[in-house]
mmCIF file as gemmi writes it, N, C-alpha and C atoms, coordinates in Angstrom:
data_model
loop_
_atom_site.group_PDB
_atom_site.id
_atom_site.type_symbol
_atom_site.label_atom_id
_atom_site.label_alt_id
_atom_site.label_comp_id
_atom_site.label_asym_id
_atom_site.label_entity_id
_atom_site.label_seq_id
_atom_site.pdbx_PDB_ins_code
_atom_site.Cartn_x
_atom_site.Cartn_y
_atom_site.Cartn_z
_atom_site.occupancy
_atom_site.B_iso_or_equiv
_atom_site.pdbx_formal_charge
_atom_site.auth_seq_id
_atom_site.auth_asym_id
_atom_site.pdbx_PDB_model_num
ATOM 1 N N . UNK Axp A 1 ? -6.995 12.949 -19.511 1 0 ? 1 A 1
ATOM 2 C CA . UNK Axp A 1 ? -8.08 13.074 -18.557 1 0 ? 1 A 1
ATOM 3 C C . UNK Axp A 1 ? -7.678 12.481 -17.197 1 0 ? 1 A 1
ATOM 4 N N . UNK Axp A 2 ? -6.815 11.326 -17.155 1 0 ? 2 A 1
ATOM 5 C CA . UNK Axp A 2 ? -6.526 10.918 -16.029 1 0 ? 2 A 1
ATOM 6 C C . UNK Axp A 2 ? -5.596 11.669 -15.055 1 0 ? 2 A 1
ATOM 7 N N . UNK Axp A 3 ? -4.215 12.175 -16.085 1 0 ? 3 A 1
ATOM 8 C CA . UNK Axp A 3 ? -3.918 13.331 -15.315 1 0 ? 3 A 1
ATOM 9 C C . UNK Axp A 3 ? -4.548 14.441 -14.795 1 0 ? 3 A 1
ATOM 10 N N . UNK Axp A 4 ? -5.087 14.828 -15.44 1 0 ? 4 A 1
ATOM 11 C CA . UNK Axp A 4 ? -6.017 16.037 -14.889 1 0 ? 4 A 1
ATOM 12 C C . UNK Axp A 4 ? -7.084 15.462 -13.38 1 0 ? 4 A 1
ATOM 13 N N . UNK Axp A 5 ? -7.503 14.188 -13.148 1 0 ? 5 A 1
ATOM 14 C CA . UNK Axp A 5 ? -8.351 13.656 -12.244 1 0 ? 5 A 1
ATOM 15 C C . UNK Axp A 5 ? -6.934 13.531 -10.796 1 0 ? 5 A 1
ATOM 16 N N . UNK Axp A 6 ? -6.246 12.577 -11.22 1 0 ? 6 A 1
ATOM 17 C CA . UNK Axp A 6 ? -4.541 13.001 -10.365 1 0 ? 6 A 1
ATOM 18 C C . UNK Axp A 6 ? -4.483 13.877 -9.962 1 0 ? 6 A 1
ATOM 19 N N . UNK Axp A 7 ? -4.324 14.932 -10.601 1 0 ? 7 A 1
ATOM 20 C CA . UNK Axp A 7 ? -3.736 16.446 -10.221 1 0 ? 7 A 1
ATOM 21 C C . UNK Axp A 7 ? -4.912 17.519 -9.08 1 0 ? 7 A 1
ATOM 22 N N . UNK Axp A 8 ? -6.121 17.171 -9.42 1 0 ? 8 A 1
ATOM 23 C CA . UNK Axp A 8 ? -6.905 17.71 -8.869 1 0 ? 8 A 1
ATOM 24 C C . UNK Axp A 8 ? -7.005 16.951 -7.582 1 0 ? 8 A 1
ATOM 25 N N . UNK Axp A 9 ? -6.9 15.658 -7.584 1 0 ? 9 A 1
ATOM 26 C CA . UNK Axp A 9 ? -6.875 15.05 -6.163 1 0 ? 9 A 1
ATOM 27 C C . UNK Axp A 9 ? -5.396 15.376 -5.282 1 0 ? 9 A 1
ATOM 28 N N . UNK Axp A 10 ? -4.871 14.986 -5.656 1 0 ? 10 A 1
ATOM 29 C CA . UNK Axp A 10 ? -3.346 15.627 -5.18 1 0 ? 10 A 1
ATOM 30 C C . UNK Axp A 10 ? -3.07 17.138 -4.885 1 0 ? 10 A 1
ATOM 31 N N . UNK Axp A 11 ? -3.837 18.324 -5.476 1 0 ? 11 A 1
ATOM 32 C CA . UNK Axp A 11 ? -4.236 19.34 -4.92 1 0 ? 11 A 1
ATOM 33 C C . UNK Axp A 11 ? -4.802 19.119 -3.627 1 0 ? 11 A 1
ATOM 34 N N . UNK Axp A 12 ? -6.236 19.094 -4.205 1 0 ? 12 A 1
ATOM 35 C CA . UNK Axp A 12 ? -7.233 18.615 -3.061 1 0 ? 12 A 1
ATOM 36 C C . UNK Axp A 12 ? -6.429 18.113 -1.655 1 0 ? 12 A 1
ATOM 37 N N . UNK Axp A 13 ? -5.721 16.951 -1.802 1 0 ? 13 A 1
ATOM 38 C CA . UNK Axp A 13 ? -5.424 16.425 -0.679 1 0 ? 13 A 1
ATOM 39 C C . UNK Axp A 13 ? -4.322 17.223 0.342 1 0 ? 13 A 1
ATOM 40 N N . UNK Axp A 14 ? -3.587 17.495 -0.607 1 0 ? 14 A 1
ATOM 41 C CA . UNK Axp A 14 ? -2.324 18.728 0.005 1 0 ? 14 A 1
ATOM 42 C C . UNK Axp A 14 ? -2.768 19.451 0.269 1 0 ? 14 A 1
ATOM 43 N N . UNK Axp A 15 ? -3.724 20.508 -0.177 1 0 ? 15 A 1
ATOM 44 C CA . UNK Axp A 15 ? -3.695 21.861 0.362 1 0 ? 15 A 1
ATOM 45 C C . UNK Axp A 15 ? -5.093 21.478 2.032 1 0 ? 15 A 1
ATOM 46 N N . UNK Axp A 16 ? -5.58 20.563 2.183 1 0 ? 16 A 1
ATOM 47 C CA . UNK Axp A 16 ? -6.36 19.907 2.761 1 0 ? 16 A 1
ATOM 48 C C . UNK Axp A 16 ? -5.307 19.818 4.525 1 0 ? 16 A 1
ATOM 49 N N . UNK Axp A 17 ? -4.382 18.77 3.996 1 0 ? 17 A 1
ATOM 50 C CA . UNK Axp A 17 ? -3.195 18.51 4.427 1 0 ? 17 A 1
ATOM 51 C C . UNK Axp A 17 ? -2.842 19.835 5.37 1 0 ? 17 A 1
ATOM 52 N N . UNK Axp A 18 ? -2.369 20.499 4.386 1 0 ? 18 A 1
ATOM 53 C CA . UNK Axp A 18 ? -1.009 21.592 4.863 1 0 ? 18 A 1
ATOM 54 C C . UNK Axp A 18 ? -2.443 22.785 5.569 1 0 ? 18 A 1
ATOM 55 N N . UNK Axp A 19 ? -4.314 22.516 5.29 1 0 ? 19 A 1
ATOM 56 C CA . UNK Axp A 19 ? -5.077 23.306 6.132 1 0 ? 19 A 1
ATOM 57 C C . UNK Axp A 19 ? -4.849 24.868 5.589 1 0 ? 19 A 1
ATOM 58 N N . UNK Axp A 20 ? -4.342 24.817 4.31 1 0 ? 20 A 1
ATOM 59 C CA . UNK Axp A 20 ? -4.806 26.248 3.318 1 0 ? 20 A 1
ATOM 60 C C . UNK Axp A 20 ? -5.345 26.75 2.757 1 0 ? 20 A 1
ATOM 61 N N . UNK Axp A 21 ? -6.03 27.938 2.484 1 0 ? 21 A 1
ATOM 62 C CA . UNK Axp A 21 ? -7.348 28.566 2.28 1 0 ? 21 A 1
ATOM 63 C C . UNK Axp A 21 ? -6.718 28.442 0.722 1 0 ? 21 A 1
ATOM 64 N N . UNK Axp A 22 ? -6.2 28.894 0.148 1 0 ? 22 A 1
ATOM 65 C CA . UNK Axp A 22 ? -5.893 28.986 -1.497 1 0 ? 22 A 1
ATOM 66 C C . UNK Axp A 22 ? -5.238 27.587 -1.872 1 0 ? 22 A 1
ATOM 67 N N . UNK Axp A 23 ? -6.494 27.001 -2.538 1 0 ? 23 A 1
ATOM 68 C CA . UNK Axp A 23 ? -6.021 25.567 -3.206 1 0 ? 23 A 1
ATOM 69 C C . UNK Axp A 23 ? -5.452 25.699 -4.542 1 0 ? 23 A 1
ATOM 70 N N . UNK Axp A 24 ? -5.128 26.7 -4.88 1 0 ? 24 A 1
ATOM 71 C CA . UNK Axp A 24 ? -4.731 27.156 -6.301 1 0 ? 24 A 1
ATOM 72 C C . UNK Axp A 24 ? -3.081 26.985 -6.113 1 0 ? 24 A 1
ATOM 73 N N . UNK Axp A 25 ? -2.622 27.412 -5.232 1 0 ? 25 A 1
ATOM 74 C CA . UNK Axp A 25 ? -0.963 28.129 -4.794 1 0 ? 25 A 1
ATOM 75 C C . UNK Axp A 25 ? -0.15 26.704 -5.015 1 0 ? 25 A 1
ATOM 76 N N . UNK Axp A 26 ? -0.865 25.775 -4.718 1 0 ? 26 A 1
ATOM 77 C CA . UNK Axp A 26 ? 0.494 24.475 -4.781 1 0 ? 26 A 1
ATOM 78 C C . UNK Axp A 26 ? 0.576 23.524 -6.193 1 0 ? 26 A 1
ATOM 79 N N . UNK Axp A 27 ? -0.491 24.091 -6.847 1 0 ? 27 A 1
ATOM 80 C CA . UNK Axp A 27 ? -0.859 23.318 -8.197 1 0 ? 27 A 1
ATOM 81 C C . UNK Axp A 27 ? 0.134 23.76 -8.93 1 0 ? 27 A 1
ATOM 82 N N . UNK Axp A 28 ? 0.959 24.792 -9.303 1 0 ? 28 A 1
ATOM 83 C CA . UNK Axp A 28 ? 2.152 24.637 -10.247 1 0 ? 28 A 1
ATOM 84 C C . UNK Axp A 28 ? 2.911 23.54 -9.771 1 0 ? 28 A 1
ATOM 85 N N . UNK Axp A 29 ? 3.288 23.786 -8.636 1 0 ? 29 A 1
ATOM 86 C CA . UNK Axp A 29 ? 4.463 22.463 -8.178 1 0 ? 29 A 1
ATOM 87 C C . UNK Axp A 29 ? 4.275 21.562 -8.555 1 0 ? 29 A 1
ATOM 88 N N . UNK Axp A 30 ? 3.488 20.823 -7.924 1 0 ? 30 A 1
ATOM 89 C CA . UNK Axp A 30 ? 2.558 19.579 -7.927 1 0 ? 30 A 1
ATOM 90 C C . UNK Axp A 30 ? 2.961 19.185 -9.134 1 0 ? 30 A 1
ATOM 91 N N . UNK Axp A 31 ? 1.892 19.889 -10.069 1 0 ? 31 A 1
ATOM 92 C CA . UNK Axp A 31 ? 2.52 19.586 -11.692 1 0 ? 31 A 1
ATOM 93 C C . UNK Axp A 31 ? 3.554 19.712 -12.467 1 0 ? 31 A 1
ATOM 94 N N . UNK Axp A 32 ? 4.143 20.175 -11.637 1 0 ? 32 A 1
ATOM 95 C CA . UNK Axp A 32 ? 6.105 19.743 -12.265 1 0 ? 32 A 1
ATOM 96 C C . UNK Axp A 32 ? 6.299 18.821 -11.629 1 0 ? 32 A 1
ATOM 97 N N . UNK Axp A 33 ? 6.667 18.621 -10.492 1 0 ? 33 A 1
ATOM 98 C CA . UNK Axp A 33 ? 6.732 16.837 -10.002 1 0 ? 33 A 1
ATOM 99 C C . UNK Axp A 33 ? 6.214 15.804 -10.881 1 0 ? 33 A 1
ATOM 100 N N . UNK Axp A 34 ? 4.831 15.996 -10.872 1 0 ? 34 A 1
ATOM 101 C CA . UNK Axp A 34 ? 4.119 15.127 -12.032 1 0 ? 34 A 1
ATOM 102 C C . UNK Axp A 34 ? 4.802 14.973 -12.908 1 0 ? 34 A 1
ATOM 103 N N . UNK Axp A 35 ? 5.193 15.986 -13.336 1 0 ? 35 A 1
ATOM 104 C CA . UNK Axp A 35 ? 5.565 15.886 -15.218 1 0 ? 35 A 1
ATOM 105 C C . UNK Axp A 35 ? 7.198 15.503 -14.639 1 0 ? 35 A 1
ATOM 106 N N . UNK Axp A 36 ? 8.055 15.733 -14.082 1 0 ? 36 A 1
ATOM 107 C CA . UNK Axp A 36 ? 9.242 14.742 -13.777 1 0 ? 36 A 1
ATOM 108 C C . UNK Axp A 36 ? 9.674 13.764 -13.432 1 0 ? 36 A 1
ATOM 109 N N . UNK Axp A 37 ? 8.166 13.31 -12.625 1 0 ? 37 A 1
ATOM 110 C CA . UNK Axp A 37 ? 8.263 11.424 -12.451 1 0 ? 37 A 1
ATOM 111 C C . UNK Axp A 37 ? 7.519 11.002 -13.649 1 0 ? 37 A 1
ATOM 112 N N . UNK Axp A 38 ? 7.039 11.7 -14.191 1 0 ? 38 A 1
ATOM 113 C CA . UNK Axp A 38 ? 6.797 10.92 -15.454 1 0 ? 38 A 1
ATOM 114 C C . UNK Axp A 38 ? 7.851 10.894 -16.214 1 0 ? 38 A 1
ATOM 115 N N . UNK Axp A 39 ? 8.86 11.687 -16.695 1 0 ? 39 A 1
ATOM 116 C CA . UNK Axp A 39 ? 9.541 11.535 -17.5 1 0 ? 39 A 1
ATOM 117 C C . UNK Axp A 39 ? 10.811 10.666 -17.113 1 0 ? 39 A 1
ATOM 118 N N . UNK Axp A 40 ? 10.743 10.61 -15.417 1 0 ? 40 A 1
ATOM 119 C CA . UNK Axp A 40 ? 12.092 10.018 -15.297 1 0 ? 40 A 1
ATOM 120 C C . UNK Axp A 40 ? 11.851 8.443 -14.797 1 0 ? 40 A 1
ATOM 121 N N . UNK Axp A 41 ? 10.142 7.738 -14.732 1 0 ? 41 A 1
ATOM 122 C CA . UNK Axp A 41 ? 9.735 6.207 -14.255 1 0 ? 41 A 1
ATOM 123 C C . UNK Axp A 41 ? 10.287 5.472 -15.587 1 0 ? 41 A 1
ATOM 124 N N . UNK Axp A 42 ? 10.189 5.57 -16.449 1 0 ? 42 A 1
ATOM 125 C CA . UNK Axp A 42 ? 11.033 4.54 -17.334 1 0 ? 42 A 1
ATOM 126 C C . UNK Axp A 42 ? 11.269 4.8 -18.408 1 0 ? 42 A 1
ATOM 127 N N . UNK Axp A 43 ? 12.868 4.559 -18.919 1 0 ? 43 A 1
ATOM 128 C CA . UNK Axp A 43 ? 13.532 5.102 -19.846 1 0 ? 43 A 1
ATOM 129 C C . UNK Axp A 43 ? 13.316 4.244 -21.312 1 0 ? 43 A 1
ATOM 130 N N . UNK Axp A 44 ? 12.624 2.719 -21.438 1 0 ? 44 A 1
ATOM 131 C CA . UNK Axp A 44 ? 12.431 2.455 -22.17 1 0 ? 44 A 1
ATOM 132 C C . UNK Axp A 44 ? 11.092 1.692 -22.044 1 0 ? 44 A 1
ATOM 133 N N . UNK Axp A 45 ? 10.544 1.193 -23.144 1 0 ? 45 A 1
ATOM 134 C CA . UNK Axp A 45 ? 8.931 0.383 -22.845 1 0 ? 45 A 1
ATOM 135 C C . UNK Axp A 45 ? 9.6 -0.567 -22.536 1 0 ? 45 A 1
ATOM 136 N N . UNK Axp A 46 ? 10.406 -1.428 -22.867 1 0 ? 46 A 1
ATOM 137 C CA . UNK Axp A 46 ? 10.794 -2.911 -22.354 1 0 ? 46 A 1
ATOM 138 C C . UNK Axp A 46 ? 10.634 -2.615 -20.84 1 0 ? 46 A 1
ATOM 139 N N . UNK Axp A 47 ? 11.272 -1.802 -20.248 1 0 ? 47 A 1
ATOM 140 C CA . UNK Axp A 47 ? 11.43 -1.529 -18.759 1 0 ? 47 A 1
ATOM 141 C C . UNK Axp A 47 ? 10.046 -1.243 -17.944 1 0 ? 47 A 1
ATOM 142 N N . UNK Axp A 48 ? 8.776 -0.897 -18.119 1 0 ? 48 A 1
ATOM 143 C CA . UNK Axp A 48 ? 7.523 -0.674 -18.318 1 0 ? 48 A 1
ATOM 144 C C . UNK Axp A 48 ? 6.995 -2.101 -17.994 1 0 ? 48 A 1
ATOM 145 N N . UNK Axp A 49 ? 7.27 -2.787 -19.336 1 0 ? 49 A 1
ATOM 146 C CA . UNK Axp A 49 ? 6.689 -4.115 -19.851 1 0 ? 49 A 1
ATOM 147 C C . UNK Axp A 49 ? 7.949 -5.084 -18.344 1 0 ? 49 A 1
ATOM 148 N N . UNK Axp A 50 ? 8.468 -5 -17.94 1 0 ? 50 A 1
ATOM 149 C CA . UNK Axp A 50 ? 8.932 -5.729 -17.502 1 0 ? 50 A 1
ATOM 150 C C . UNK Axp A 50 ? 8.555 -5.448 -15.812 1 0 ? 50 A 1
ATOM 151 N N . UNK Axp A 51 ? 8.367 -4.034 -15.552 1 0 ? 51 A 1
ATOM 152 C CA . UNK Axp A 51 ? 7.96 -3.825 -14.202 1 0 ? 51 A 1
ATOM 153 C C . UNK Axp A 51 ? 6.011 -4.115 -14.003 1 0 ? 51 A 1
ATOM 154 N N . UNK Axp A 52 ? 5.743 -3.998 -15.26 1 0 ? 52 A 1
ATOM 155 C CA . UNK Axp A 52 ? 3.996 -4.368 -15.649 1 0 ? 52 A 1
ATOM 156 C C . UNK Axp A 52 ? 3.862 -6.124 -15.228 1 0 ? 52 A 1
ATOM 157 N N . UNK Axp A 53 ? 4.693 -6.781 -15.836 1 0 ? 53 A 1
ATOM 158 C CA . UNK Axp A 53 ? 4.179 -8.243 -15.922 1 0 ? 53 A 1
ATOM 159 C C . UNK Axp A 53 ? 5.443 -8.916 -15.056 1 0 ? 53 A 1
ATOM 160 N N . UNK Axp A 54 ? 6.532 -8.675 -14.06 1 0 ? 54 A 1
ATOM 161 C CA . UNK Axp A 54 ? 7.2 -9.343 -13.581 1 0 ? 54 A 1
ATOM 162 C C . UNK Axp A 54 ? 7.3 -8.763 -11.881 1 0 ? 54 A 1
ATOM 163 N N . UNK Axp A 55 ? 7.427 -7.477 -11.933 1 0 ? 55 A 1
ATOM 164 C CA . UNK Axp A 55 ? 7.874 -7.057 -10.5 1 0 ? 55 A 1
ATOM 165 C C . UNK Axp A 55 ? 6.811 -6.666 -9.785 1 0 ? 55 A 1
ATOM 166 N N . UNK Axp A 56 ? 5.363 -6.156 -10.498 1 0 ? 56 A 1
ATOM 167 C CA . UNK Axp A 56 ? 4.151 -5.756 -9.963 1 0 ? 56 A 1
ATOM 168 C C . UNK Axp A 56 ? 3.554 -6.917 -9.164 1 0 ? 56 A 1
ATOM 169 N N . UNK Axp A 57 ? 3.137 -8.272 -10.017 1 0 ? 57 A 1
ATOM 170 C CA . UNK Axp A 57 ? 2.455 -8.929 -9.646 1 0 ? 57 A 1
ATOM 171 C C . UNK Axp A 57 ? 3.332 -9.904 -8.578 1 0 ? 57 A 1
ATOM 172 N N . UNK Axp A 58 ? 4.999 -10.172 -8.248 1 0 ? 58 A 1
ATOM 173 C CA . UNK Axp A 58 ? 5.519 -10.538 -7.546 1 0 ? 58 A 1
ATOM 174 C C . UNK Axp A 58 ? 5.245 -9.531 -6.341 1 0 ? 58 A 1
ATOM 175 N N . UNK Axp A 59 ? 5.308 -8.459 -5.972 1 0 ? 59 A 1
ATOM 176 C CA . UNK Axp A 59 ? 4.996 -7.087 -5.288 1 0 ? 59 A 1
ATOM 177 C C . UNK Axp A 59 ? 3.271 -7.883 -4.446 1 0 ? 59 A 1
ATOM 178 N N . UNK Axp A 60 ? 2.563 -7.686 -5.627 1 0 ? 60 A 1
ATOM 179 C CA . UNK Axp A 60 ? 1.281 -7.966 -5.151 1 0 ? 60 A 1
ATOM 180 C C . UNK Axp A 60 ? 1.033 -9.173 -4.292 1 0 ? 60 A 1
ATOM 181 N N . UNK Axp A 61 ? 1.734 -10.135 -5.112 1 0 ? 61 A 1
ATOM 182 C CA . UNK Axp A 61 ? 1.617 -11.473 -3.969 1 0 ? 61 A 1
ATOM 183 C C . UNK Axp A 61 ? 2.354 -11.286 -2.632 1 0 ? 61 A 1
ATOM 184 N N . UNK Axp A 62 ? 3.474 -10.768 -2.075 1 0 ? 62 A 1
ATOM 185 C CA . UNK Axp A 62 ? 4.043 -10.663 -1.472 1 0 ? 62 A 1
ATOM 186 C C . UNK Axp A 62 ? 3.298 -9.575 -0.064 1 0 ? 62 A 1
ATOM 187 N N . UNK Axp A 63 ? 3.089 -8.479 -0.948 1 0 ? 63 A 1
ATOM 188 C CA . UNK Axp A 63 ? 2.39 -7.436 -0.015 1 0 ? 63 A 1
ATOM 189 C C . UNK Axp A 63 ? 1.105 -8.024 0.476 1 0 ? 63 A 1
ATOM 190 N N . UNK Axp A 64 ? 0.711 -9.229 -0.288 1 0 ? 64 A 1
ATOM 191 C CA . UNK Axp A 64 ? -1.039 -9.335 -0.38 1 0 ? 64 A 1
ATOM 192 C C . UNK Axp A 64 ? -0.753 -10.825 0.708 1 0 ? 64 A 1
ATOM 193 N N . UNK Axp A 65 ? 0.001 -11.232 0.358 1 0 ? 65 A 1
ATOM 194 C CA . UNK Axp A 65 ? -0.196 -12.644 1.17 1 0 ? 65 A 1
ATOM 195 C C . UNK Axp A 65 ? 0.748 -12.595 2.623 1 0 ? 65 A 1
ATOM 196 N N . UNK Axp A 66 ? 1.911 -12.154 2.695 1 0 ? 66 A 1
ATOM 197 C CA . UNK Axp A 66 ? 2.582 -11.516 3.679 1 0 ? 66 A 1
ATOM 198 C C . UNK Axp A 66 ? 1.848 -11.307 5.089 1 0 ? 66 A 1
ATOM 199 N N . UNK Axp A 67 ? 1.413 -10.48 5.147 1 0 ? 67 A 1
ATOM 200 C CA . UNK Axp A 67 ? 0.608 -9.847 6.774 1 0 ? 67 A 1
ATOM 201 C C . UNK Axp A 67 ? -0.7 -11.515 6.759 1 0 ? 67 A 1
ATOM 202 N N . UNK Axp A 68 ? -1.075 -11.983 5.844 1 0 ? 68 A 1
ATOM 203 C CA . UNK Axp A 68 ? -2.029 -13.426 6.232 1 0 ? 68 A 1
ATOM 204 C C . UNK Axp A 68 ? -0.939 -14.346 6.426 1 0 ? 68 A 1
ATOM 205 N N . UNK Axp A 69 ? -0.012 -14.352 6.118 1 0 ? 69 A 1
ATOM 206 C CA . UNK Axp A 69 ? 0.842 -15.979 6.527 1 0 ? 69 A 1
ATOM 207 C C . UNK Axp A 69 ? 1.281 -15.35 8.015 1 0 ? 69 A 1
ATOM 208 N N . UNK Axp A 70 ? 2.192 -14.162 8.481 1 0 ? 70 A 1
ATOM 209 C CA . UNK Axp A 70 ? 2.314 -14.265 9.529 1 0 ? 70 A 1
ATOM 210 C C . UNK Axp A 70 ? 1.084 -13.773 10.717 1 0 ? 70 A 1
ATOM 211 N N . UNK Axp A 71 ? -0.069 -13.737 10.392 1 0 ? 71 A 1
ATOM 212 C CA . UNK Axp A 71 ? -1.514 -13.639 10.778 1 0 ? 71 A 1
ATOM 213 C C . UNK Axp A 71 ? -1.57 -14.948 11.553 1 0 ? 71 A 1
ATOM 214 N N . UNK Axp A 72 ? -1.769 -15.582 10.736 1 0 ? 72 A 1
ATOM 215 C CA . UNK Axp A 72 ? -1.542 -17.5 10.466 1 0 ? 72 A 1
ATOM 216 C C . UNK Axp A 72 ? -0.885 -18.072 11.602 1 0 ? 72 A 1
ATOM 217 N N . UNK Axp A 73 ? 0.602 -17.735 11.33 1 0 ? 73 A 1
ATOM 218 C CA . UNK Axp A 73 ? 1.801 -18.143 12.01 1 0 ? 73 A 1
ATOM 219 C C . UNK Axp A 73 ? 1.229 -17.856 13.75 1 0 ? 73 A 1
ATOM 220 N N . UNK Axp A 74 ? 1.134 -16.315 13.863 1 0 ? 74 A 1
ATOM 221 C CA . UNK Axp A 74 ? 0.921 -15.566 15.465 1 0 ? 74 A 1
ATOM 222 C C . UNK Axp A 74 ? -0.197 -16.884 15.974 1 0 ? 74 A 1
ATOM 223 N N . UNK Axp A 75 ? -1.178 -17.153 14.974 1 0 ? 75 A 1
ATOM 224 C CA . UNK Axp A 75 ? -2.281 -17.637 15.587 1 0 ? 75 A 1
ATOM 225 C C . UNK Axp A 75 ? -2.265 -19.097 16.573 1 0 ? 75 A 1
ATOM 226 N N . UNK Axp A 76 ? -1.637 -19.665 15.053 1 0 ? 76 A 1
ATOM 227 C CA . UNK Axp A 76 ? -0.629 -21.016 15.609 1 0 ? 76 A 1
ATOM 228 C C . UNK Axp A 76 ? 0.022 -21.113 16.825 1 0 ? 76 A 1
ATOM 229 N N . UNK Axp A 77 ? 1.218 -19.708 16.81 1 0 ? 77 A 1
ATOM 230 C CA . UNK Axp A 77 ? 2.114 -19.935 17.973 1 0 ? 77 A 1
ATOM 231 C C . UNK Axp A 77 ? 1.465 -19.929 19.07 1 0 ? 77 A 1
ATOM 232 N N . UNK Axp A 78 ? -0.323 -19.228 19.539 1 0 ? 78 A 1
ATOM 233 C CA . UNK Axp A 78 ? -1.098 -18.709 20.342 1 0 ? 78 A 1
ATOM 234 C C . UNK Axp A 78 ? -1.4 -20.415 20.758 1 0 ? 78 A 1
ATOM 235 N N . UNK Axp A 79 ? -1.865 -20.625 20.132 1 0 ? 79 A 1
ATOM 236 C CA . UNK Axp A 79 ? -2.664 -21.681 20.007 1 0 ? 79 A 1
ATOM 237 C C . UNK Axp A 79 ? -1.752 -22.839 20.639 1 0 ? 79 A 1
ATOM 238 N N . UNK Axp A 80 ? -0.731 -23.456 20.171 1 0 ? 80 A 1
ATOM 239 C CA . UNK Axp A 80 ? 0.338 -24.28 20.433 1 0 ? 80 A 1
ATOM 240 C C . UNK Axp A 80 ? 0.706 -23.994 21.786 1 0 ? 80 A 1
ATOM 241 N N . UNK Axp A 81 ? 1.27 -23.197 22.003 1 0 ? 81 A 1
ATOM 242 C CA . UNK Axp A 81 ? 1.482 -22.568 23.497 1 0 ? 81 A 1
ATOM 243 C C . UNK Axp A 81 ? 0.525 -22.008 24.872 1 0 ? 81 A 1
ATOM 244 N N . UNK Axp A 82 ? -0.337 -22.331 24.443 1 0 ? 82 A 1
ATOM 245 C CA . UNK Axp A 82 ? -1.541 -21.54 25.219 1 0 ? 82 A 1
ATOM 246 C C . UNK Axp A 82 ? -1.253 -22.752 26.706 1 0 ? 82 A 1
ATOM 247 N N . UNK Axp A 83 ? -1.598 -22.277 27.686 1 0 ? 83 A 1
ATOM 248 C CA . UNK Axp A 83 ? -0.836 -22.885 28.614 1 0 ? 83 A 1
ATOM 249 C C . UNK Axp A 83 ? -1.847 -24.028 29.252 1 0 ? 83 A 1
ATOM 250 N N . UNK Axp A 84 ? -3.417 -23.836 29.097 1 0 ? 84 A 1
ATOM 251 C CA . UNK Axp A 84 ? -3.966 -24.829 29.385 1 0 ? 84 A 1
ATOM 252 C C . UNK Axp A 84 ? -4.832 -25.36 28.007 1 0 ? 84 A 1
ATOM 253 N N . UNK Axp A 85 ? -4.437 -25.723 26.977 1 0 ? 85 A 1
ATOM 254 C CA . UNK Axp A 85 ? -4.921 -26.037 25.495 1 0 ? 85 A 1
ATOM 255 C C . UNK Axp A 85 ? -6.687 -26.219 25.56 1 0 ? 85 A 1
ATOM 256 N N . UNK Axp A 86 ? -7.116 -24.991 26.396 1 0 ? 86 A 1
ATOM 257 C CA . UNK Axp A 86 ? -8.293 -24.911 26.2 1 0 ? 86 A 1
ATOM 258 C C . UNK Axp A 86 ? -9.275 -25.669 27.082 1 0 ? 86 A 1
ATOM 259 N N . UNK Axp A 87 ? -8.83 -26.231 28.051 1 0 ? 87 A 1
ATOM 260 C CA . UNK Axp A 87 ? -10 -27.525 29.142 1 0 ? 87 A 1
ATOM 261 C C . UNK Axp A 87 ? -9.591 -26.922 30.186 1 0 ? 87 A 1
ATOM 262 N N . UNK Axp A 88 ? -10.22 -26.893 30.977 1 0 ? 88 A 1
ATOM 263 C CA . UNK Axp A 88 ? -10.721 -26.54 32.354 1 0 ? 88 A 1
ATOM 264 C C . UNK Axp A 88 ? -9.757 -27.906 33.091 1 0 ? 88 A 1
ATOM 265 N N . UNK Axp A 89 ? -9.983 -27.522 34.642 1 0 ? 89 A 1
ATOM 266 C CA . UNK Axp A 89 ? -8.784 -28.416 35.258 1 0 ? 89 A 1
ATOM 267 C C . UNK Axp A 89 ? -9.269 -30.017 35.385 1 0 ? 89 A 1
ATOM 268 N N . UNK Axp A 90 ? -10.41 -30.068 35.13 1 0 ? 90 A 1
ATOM 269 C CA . UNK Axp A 90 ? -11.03 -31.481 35.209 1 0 ? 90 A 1
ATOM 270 C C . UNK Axp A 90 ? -10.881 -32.094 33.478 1 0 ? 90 A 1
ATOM 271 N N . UNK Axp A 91 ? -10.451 -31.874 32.545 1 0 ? 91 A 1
ATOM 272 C CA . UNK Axp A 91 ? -10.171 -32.202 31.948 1 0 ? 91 A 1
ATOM 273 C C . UNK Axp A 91 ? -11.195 -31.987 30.31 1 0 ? 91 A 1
ATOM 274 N N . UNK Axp A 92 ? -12.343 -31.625 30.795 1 0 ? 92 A 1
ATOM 275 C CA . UNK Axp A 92 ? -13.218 -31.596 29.582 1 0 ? 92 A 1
ATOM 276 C C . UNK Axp A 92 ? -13.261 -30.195 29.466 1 0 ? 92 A 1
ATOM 277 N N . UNK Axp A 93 ? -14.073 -29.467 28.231 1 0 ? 93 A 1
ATOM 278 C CA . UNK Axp A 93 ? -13.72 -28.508 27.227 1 0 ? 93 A 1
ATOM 279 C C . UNK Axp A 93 ? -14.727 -27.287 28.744 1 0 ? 93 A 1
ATOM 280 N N . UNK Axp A 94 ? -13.93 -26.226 27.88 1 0 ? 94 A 1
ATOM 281 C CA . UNK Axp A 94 ? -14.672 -24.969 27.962 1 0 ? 94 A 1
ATOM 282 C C . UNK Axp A 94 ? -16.025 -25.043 28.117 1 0 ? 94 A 1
C-alpha cells in the first residue's frame, strides 16, 4: 500500500513538473526505477539495520543541529563586532 501511495505521488509530481496532460505516460518508468532502487539500497539486513540505527540518526543530528549552531555562531560574530555595542554616543542604552 505504501508503494502504491509513492508511486502515485511521484507521478503526480512529475508529470505536474514536466506540465503534461497524460499523467499515465511516465508511470511505467517511474516504477522500474522504484523497483531498482529497491532492489539495489541494501544487499543484506545487517546493512539496513546498520544504516537504520547508526548513520540515520548521526545524519539527523548533524543536518538538524548544523544550520542552528552556525545560526548561533553568525549571531555572536554580529553581536561581538557590532561597532557601537548597542549605546548611543553618550553612553547609555538605545
Amino acid at each position: 500500500m505504501k508503494a502504491a501511495i509513492v508511486l502515485f505521488i511521484l507521478n503526480s509530481v512529475t508529470t505536474r513538473l514536466l506540465k503534461m496532460s497524460n499523467d499515465k505516460i511516465l508511470l511505467p518508468a517511474i516504477t522500474f526505477v522504484s523497483f531498482l532502487l529497491s532492489l539495489t539500497m541494501f544487499r543484506m539486513e545487517s546493512e539496513f539495520t546498520n544504516s537504520v540505527n547508526v548513520v540515520w540518526p548521526l545524519m539527523t543530528m548533524t543536518l538538524g543541529t548544523g544550520p542552528l549552531v552556525i545560526a548561533a555562531a553568525i549571531t555572536f560574530v554580529k553581536r561581538k563586532f557590532r561597532r557601537d555595542g548597542g549605546m548611543n554616543r553618550s553612553g547609555q542604552g538605545n
